[in-house]
Gaussian input, Z-matrix of N, CA and C with variables (Angstrom, degrees):
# hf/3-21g

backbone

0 1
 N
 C     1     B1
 C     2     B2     1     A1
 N     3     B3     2     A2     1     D1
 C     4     B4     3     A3     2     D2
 C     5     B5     4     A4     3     D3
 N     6     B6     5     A5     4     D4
 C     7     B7     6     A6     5     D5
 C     8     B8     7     A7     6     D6
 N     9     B9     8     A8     7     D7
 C    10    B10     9     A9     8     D8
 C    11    B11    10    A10     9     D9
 N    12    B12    11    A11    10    D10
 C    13    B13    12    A12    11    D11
 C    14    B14    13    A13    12    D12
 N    15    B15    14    A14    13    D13
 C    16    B16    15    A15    14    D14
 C    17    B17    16    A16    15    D15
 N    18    B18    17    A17    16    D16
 C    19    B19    18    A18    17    D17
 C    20    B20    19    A19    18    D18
 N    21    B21    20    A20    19    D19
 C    22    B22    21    A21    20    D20
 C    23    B23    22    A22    21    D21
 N    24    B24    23    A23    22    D22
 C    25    B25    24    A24    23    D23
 C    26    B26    25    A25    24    D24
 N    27    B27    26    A26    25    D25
 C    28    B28    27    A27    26    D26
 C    29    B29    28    A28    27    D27
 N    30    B30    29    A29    28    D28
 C    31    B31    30    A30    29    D29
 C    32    B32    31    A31    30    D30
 N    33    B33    32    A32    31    D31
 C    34    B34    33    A33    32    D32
 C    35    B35    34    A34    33    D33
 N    36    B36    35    A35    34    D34
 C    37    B37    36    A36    35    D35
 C    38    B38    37    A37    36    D36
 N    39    B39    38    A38    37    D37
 C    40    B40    39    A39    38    D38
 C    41    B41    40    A40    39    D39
 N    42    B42    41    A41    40    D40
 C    43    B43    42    A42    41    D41
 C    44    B44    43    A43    42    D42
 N    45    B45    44    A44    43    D43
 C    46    B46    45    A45    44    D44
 C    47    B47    46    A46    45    D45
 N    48    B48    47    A47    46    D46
 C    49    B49    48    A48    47    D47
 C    50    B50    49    A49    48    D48
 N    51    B51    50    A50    49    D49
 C    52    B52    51    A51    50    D50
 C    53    B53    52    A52    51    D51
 N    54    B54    53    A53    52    D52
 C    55    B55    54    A54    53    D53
 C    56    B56    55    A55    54    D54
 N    57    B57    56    A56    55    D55
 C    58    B58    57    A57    56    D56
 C    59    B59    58    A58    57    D57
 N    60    B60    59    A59    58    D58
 C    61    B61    60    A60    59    D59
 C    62    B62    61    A61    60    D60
 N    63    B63    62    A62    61    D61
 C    64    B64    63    A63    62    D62
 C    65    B65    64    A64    63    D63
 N    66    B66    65    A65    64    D64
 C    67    B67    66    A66    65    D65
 C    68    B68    67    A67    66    D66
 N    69    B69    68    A68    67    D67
 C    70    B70    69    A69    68    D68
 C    71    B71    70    A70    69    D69
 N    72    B72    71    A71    70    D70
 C    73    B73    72    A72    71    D71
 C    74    B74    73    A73    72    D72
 N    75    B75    74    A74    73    D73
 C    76    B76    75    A75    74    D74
 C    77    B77    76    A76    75    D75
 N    78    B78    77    A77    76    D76
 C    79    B79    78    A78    77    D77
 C    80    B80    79    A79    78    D78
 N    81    B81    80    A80    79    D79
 C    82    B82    81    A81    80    D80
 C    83    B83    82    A82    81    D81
 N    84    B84    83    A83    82    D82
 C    85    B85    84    A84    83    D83
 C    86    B86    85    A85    84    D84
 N    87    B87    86    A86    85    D85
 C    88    B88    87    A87    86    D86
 C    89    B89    88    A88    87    D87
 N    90    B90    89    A89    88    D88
 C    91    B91    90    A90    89    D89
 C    92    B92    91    A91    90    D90
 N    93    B93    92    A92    91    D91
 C    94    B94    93    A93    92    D92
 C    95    B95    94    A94    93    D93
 N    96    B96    95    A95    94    D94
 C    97    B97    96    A96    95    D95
 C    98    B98    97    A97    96    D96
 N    99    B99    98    A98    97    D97
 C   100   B100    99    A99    98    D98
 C   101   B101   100   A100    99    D99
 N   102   B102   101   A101   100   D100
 C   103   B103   102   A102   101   D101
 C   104   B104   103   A103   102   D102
 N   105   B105   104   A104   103   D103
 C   106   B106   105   A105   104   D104
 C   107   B107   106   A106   105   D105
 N   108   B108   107   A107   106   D106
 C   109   B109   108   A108   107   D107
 C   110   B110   109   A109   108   D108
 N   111   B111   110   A110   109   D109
 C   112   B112   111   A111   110   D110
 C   113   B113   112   A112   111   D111
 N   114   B114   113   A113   112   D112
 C   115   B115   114   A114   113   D113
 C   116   B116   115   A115   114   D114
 N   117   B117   116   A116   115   D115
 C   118   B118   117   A117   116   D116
 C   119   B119   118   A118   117   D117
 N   120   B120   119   A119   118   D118
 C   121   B121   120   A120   119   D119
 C   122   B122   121   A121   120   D120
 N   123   B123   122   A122   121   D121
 C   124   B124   123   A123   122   D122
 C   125   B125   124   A124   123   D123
 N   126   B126   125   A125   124   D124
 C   127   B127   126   A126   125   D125
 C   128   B128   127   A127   126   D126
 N   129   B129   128   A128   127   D127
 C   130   B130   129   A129   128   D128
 C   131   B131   130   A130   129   D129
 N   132   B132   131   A131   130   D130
 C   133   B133   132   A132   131   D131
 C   134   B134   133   A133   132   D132
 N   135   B135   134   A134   133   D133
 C   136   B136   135   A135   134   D134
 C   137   B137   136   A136   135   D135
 N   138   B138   137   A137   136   D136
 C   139   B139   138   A138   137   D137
 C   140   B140   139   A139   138   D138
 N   141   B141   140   A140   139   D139
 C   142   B142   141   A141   140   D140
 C   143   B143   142   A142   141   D141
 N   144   B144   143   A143   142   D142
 C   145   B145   144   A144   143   D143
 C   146   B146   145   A145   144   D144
 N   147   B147   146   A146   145   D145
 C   148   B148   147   A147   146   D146
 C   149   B149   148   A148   147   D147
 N   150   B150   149   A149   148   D148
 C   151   B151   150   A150   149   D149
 C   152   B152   151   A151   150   D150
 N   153   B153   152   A152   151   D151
 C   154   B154   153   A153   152   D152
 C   155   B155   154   A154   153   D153
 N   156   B156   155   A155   154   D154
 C   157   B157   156   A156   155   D155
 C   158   B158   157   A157   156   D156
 N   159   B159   158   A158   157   D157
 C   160   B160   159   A159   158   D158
 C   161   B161   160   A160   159   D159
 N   162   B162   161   A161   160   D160
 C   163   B163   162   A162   161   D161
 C   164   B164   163   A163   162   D162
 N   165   B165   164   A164   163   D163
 C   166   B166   165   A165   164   D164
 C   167   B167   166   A166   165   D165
 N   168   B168   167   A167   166   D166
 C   169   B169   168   A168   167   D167
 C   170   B170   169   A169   168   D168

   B1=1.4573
   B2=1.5254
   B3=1.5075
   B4=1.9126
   B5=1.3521
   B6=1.6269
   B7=1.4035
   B8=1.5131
   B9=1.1360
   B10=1.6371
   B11=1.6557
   B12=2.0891
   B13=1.3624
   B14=1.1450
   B15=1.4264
   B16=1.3542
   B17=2.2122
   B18=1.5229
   B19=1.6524
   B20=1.8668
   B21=1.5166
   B22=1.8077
   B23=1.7121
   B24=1.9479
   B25=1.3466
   B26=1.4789
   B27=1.9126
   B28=1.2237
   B29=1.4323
   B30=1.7222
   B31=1.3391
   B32=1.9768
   B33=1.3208
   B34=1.4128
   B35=1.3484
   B36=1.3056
   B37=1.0031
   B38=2.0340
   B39=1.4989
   B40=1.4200
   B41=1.7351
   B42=1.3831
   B43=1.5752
   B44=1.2461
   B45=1.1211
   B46=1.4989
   B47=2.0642
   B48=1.4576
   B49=0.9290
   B50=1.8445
   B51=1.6289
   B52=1.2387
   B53=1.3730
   B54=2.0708
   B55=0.9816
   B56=1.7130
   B57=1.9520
   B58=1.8951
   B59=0.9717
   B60=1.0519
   B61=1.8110
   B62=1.1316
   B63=1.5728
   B64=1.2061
   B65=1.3792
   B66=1.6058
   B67=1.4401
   B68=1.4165
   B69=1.6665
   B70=1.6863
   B71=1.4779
   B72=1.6242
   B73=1.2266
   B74=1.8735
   B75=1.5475
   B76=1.8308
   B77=1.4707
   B78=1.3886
   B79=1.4855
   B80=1.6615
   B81=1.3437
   B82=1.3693
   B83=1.3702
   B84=1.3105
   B85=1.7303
   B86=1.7647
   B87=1.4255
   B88=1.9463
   B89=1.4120
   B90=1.3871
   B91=1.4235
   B92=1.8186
   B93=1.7197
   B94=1.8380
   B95=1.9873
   B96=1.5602
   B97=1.4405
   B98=1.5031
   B99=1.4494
   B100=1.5533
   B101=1.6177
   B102=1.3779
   B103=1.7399
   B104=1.2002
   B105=1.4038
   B106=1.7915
   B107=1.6269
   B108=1.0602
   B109=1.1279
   B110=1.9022
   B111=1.0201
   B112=1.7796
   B113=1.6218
   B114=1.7684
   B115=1.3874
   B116=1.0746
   B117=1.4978
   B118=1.2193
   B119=2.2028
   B120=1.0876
   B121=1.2239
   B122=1.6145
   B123=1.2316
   B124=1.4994
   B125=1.4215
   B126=0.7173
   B127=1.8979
   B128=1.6406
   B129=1.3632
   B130=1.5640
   B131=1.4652
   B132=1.2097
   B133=1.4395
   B134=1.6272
   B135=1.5076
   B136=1.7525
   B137=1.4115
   B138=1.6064
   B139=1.3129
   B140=1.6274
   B141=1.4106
   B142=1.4178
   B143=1.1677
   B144=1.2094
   B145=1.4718
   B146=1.2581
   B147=1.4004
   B148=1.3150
   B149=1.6646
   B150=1.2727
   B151=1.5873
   B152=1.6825
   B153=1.3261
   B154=1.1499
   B155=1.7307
   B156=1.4528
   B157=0.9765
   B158=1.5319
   B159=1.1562
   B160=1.4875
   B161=1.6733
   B162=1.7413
   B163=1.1197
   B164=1.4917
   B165=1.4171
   B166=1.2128
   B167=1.6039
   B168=1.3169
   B169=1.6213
   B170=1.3950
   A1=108.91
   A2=101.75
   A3=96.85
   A4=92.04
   A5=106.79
   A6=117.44
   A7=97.94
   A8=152.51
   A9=171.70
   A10=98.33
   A11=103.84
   A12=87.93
   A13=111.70
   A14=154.91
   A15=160.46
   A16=108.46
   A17=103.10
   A18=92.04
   A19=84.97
   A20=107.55
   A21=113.75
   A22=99.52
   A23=100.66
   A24=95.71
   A25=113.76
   A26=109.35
   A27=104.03
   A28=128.84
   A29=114.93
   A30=125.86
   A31=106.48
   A32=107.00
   A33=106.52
   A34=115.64
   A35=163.98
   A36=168.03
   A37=113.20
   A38=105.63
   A39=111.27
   A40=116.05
   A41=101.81
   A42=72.24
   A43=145.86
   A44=103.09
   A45=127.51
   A46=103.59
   A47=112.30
   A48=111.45
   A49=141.80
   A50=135.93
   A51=127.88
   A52=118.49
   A53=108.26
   A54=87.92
   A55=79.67
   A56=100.51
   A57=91.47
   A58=99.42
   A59=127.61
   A60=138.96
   A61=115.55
   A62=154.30
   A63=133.25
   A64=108.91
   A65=115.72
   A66=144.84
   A67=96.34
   A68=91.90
   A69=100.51
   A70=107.82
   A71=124.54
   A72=100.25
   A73=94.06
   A74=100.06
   A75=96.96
   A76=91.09
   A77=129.22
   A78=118.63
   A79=117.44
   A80=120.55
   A81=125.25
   A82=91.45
   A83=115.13
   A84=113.79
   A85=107.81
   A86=100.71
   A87=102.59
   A88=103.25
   A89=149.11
   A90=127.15
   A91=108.92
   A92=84.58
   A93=101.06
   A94=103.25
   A95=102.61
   A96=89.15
   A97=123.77
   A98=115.48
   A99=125.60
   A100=101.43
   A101=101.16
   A102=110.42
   A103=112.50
   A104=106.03
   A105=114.32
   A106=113.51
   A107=131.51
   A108=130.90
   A109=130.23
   A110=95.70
   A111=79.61
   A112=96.58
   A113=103.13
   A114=127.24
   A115=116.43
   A116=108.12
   A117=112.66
   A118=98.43
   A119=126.88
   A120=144.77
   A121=91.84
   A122=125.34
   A123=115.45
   A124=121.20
   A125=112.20
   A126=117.57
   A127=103.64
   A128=89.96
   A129=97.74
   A130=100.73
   A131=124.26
   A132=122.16
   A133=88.93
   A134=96.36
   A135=102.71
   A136=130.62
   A137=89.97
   A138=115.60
   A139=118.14
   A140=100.52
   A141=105.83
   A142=122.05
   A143=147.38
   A144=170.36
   A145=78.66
   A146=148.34
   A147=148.53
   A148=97.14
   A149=131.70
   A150=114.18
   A151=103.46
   A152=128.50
   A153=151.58
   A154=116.47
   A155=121.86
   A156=119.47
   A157=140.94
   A158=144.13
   A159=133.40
   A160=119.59
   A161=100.42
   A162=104.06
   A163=128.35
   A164=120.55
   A165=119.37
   A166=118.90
   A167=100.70
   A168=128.91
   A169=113.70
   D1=129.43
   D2=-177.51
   D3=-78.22
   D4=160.75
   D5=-175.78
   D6=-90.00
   D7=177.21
   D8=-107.45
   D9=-132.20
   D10=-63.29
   D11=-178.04
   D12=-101.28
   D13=56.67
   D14=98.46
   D15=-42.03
   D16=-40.49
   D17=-150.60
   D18=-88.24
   D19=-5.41
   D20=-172.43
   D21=-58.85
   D22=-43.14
   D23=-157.18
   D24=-93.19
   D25=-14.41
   D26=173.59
   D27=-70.24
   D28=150.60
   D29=-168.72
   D30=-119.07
   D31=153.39
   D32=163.17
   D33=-29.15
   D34=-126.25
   D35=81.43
   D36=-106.24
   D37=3.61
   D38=152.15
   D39=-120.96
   D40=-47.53
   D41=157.74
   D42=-122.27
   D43=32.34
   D44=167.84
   D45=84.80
   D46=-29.57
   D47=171.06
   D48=-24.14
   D49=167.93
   D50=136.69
   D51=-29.40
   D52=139.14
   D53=167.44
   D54=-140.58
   D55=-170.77
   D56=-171.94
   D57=-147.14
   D58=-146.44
   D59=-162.64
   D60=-122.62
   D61=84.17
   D62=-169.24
   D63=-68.45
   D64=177.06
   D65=-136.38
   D66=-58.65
   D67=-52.42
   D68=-173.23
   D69=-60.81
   D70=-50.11
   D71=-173.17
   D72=100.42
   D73=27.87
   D74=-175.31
   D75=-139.48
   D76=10.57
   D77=-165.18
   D78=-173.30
   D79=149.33
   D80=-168.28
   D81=-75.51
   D82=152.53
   D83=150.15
   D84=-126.06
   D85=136.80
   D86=168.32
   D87=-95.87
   D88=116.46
   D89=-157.10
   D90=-91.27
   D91=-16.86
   D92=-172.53
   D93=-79.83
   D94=-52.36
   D95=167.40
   D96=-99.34
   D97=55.93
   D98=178.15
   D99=12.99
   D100=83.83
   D101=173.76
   D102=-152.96
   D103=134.13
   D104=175.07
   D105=-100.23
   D106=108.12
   D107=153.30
   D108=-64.38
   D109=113.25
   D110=-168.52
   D111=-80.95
   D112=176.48
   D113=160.74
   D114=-124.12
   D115=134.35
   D116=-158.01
   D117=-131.96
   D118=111.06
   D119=175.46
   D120=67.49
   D121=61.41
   D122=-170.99
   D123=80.10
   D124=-32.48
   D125=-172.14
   D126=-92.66
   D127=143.05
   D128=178.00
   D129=-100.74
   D130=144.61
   D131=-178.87
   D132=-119.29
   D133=106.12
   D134=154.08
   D135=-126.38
   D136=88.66
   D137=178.97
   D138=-121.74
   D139=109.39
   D140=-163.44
   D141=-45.64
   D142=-27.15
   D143=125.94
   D144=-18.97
   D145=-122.18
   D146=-124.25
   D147=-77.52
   D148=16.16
   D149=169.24
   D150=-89.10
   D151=148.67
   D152=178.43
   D153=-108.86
   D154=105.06
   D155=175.44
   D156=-18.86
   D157=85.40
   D158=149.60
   D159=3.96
   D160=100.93
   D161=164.64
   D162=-59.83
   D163=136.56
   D164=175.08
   D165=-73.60
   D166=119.82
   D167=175.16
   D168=-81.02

């Protein structure tokens, strides 16, 4: 689980924007560039190459 002020300071890494926690609580979300960043053993990997599109809701 990321702690609160780790996800305060993280940014998109395309658009520099907010980003948040989805539902599960397993993955970054950018909501402006519909992108999931996963976490993987604690670590968020935000590397645009490895982000996976935002399912449409």
């Amino acid at each position: 689980m990321l702690k609160k002020e780790l996800l305060d300071i993280l940014a998109c890494p395309q658009c520099k924007g907010p980003v948040e926690l989805n539902a599960a609580q397993n993955a970054i979300v950018c909501r402006t560039c519909r992108l999931l960043f996963e976490i993987r053993n604690d670590i968020p990997i935000m590397l645009i190459d490895e982000a996976k599109p935002l399912a449409e809701t």
